[in-house]
N, CA, C and O atoms as a Maestro MAE file, in Angstrom:
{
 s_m_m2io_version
 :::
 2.0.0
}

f_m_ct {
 s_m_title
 :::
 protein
 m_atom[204] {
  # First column is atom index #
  i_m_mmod_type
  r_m_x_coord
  r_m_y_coord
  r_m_z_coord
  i_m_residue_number
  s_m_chain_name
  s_m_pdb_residue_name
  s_m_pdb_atom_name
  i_m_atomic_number
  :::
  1 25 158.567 96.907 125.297 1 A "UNK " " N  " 7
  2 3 159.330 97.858 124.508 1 A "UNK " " CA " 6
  3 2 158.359 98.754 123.749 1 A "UNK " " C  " 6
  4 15 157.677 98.089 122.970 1 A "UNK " " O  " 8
  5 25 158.060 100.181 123.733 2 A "UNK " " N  " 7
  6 3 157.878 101.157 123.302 2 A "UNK " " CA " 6
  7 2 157.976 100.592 121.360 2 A "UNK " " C  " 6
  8 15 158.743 99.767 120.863 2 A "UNK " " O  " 8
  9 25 157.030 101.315 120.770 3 A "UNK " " N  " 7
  10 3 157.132 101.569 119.431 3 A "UNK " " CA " 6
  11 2 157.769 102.851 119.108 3 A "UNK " " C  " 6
  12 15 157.164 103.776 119.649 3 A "UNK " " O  " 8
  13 25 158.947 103.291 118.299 4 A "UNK " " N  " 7
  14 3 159.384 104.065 117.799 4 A "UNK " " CA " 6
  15 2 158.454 105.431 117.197 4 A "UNK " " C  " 6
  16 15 159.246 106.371 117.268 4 A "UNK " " O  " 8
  17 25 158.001 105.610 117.005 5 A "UNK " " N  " 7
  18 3 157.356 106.455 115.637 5 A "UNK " " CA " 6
  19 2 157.594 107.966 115.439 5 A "UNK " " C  " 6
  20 15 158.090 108.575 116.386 5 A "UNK " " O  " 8
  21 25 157.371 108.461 114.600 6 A "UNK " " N  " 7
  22 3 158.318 109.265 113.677 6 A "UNK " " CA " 6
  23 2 157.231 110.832 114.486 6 A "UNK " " C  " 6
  24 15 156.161 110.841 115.094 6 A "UNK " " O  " 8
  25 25 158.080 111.812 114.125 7 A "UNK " " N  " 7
  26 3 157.779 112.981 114.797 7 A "UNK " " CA " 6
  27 2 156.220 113.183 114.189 7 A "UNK " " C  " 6
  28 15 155.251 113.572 114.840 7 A "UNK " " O  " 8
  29 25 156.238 112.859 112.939 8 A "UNK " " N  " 7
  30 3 154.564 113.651 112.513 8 A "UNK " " CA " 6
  31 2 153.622 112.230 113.094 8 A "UNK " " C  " 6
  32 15 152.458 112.608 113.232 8 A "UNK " " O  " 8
  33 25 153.728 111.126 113.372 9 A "UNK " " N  " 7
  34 3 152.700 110.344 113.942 9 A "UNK " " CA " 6
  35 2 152.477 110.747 115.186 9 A "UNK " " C  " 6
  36 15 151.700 110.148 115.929 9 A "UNK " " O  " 8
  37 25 153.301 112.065 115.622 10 A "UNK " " N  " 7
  38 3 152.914 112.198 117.091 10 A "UNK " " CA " 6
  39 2 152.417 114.375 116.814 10 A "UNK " " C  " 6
  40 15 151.766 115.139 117.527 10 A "UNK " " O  " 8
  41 25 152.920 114.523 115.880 11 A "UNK " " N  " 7
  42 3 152.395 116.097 115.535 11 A "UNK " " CA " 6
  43 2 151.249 116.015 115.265 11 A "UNK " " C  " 6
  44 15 150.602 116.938 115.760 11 A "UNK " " O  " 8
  45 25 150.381 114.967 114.404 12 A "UNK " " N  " 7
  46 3 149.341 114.439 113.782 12 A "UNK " " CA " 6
  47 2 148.016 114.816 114.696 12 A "UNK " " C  " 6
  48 15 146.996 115.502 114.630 12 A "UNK " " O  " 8
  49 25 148.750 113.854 115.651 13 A "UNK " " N  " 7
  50 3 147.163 113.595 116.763 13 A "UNK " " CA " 6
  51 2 147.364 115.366 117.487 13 A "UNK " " C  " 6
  52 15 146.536 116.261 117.320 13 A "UNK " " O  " 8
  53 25 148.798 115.514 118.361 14 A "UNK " " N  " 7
  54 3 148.240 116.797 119.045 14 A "UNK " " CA " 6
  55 2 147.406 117.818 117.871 14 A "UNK " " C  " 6
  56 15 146.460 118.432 118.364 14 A "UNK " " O  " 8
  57 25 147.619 118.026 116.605 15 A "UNK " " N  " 7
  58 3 146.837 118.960 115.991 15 A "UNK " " CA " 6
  59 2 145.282 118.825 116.101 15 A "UNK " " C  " 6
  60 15 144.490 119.752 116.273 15 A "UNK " " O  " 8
  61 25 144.914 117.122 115.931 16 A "UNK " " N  " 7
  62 3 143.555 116.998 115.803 16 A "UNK " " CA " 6
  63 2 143.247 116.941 116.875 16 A "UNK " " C  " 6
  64 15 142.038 117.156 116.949 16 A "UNK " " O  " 8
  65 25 143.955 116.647 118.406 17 A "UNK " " N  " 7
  66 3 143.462 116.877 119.778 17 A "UNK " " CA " 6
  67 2 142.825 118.572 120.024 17 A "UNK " " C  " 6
  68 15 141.667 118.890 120.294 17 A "UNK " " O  " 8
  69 25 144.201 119.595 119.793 18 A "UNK " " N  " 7
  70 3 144.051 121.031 119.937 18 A "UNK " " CA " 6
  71 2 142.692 121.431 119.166 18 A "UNK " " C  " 6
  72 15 141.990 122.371 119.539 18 A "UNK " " O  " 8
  73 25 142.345 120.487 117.869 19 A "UNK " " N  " 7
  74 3 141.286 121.153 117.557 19 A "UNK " " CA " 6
  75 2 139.883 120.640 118.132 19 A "UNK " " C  " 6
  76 15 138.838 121.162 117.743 19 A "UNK " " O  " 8
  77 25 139.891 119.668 119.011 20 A "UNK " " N  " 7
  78 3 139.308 118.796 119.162 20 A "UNK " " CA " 6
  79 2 138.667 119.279 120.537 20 A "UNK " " C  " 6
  80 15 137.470 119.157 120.796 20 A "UNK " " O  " 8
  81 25 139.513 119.784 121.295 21 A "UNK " " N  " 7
  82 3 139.679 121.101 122.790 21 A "UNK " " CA " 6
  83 2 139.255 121.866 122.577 21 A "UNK " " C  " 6
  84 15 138.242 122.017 123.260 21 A "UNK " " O  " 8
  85 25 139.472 122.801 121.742 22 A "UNK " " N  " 7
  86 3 139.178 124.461 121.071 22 A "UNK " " CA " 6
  87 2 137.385 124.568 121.069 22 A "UNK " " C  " 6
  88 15 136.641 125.454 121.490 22 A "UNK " " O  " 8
  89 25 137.069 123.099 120.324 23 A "UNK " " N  " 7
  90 3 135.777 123.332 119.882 23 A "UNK " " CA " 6
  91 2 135.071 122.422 121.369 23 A "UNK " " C  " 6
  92 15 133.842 122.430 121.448 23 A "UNK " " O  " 8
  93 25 135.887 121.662 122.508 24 A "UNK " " N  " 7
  94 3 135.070 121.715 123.538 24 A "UNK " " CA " 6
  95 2 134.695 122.608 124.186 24 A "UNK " " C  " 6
  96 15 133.687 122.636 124.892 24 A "UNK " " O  " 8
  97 25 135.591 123.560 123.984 25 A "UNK " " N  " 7
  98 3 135.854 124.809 125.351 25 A "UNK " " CA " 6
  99 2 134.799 126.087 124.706 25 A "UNK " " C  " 6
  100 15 134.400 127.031 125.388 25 A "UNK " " O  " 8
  101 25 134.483 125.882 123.327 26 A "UNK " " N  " 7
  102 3 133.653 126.494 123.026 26 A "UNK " " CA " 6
  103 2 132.066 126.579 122.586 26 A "UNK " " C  " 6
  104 15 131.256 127.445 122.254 26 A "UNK " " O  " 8
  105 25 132.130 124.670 122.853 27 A "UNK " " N  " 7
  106 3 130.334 124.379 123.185 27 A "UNK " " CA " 6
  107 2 130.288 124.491 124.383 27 A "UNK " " C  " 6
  108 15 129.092 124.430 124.666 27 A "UNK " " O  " 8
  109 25 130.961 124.639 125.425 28 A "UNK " " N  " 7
  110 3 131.039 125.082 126.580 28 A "UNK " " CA " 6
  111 2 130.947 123.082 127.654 28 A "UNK " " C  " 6
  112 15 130.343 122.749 128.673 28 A "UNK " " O  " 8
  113 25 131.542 122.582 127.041 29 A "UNK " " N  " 7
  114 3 132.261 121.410 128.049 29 A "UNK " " CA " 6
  115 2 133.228 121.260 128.556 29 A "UNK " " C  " 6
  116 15 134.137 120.727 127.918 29 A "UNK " " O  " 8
  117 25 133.469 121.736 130.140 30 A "UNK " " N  " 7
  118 3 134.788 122.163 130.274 30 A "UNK " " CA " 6
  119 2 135.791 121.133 130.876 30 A "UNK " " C  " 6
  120 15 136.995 121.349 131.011 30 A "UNK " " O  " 8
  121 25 134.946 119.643 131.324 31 A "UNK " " N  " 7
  122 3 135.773 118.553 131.089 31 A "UNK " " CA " 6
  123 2 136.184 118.032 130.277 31 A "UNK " " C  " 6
  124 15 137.079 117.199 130.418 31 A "UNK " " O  " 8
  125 25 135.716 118.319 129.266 32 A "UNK " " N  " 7
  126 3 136.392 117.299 127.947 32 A "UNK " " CA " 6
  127 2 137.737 118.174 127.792 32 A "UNK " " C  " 6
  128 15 138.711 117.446 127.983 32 A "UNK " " O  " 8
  129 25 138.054 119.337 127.541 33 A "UNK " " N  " 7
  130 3 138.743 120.212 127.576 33 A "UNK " " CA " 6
  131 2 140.230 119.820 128.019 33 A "UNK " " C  " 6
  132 15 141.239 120.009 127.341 33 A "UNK " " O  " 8
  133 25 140.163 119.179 129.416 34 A "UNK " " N  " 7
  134 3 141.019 119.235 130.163 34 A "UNK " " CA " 6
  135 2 141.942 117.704 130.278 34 A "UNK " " C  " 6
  136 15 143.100 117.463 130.619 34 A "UNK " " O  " 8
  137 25 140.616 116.710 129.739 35 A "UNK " " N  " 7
  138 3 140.978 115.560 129.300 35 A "UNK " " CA " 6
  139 2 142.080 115.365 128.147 35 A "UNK " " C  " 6
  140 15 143.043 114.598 128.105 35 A "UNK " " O  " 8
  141 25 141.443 116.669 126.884 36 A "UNK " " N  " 7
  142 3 142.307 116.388 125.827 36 A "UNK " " CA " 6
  143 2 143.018 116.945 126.450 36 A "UNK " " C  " 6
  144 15 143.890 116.080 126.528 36 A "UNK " " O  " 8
  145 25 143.512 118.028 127.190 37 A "UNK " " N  " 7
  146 3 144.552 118.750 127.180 37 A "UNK " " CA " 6
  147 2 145.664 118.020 127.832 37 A "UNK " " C  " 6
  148 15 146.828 118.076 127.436 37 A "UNK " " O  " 8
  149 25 145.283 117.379 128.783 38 A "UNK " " N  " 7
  150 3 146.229 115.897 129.486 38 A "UNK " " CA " 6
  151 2 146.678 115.141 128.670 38 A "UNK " " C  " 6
  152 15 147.868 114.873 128.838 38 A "UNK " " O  " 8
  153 25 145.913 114.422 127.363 39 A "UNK " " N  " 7
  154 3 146.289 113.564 126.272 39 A "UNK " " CA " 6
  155 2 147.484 114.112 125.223 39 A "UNK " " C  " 6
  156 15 148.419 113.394 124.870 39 A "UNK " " O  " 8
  157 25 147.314 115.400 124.816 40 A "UNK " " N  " 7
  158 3 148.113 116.406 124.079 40 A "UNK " " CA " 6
  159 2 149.543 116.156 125.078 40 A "UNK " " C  " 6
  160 15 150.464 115.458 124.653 40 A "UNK " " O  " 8
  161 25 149.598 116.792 126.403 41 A "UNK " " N  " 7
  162 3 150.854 117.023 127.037 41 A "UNK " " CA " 6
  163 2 151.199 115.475 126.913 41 A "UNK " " C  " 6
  164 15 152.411 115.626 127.069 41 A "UNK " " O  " 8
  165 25 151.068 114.218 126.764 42 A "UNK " " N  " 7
  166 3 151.526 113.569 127.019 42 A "UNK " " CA " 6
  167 2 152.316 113.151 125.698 42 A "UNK " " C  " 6
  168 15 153.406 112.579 125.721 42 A "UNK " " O  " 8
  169 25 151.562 113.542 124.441 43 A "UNK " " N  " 7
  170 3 152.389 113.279 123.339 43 A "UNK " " CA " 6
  171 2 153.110 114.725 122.885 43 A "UNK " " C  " 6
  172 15 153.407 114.909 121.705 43 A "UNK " " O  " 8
  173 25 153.351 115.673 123.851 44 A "UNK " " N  " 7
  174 3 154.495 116.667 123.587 44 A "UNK " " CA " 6
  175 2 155.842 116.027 124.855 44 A "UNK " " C  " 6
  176 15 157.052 116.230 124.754 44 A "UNK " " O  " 8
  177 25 155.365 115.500 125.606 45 A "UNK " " N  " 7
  178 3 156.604 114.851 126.233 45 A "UNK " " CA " 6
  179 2 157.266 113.466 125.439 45 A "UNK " " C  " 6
  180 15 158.453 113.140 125.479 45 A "UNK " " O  " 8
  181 25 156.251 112.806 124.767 46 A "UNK " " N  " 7
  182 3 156.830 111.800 124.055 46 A "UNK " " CA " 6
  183 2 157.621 112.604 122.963 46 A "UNK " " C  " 6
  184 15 158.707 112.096 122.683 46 A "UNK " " O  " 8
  185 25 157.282 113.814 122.255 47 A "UNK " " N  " 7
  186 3 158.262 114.566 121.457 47 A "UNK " " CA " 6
  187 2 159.458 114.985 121.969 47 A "UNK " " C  " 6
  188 15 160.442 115.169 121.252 47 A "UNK " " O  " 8
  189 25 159.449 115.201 123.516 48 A "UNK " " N  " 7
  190 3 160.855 116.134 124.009 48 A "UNK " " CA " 6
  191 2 161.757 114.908 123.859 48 A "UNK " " C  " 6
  192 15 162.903 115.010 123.420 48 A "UNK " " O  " 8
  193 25 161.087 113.480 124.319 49 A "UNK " " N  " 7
  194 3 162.122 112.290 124.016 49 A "UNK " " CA " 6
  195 2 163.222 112.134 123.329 49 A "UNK " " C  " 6
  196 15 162.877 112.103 122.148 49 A "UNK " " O  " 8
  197 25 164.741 111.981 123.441 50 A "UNK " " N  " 7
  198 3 165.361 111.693 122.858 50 A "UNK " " CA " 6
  199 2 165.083 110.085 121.795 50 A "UNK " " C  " 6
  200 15 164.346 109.134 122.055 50 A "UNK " " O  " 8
  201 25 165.908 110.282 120.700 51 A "UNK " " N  " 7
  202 3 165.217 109.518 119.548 51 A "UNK " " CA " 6
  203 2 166.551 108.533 119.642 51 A "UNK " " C  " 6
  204 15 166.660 107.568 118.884 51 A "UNK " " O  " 8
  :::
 }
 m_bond[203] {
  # First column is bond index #
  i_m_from
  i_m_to
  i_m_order
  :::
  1 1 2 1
  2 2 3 1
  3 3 4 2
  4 3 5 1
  5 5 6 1
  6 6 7 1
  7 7 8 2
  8 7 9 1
  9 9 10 1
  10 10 11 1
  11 11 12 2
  12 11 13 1
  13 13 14 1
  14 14 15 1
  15 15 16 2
  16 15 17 1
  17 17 18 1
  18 18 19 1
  19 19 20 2
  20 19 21 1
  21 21 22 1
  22 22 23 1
  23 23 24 2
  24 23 25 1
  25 25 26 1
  26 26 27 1
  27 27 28 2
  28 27 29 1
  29 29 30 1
  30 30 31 1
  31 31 32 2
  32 31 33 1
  33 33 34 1
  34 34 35 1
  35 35 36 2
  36 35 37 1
  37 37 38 1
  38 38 39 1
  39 39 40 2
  40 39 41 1
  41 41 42 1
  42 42 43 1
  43 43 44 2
  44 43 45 1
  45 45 46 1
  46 46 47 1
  47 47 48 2
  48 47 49 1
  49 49 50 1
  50 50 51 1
  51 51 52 2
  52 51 53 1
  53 53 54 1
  54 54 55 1
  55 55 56 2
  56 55 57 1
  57 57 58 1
  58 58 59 1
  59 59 60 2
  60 59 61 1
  61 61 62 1
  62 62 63 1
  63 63 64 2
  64 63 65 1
  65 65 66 1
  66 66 67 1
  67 67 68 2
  68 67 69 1
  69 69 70 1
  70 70 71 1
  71 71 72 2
  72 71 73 1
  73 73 74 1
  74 74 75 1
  75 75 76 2
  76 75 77 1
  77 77 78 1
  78 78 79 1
  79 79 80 2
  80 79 81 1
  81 81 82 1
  82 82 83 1
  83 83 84 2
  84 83 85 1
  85 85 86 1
  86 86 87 1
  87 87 88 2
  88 87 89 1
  89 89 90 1
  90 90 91 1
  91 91 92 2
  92 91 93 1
  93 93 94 1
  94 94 95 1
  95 95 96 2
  96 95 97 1
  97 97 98 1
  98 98 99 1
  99 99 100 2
  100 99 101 1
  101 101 102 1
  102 102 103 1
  103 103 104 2
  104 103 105 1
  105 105 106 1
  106 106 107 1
  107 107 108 2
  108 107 109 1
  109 109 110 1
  110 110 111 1
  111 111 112 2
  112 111 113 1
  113 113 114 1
  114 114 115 1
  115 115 116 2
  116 115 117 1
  117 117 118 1
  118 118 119 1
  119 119 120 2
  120 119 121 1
  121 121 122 1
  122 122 123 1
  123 123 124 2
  124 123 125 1
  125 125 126 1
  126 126 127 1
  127 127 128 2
  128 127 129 1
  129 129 130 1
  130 130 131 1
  131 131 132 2
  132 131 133 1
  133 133 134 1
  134 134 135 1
  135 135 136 2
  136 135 137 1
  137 137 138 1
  138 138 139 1
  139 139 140 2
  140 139 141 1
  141 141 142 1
  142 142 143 1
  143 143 144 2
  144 143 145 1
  145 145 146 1
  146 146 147 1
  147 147 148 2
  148 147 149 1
  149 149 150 1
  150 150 151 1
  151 151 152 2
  152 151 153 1
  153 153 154 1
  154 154 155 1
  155 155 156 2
  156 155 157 1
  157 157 158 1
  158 158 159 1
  159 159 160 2
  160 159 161 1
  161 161 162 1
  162 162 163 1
  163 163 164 2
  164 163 165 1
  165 165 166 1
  166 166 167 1
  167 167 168 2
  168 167 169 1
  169 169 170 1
  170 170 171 1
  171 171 172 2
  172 171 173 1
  173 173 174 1
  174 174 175 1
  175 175 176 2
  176 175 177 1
  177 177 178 1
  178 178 179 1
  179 179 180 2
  180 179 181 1
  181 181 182 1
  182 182 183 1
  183 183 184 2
  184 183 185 1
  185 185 186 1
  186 186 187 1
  187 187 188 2
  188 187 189 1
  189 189 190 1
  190 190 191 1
  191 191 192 2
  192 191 193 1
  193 193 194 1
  194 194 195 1
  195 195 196 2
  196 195 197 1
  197 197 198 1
  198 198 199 1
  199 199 200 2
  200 199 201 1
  201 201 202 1
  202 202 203 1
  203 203 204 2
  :::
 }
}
């Protein structure tokens, strides 16, 4: 069974992921990039989730 958790335990991380991307894509690592960006979509689909 899944843990519940509340919309900002999941707004939380994508913010510090997006910033976390931004500044890969601009030391110029363009795998890490794509890694977070996979990790992010996965906790914006856990958001579309009905609650």
């Amino acid at each position: 069974m899944r843990e519940t958790k509340s919309i900002n335990d999941i707004r939380t991380p994508i913010r510090e992921l997006s910033v976390r991307a931004n500044a890969a894509h601009k030391e110029g690592r363009h795998d890490d990039p794509a890694e977070i960006e996979r990790r992010i979509q996965g906790f914006w689909e856990e958001l579309a989730e009905p609650r």
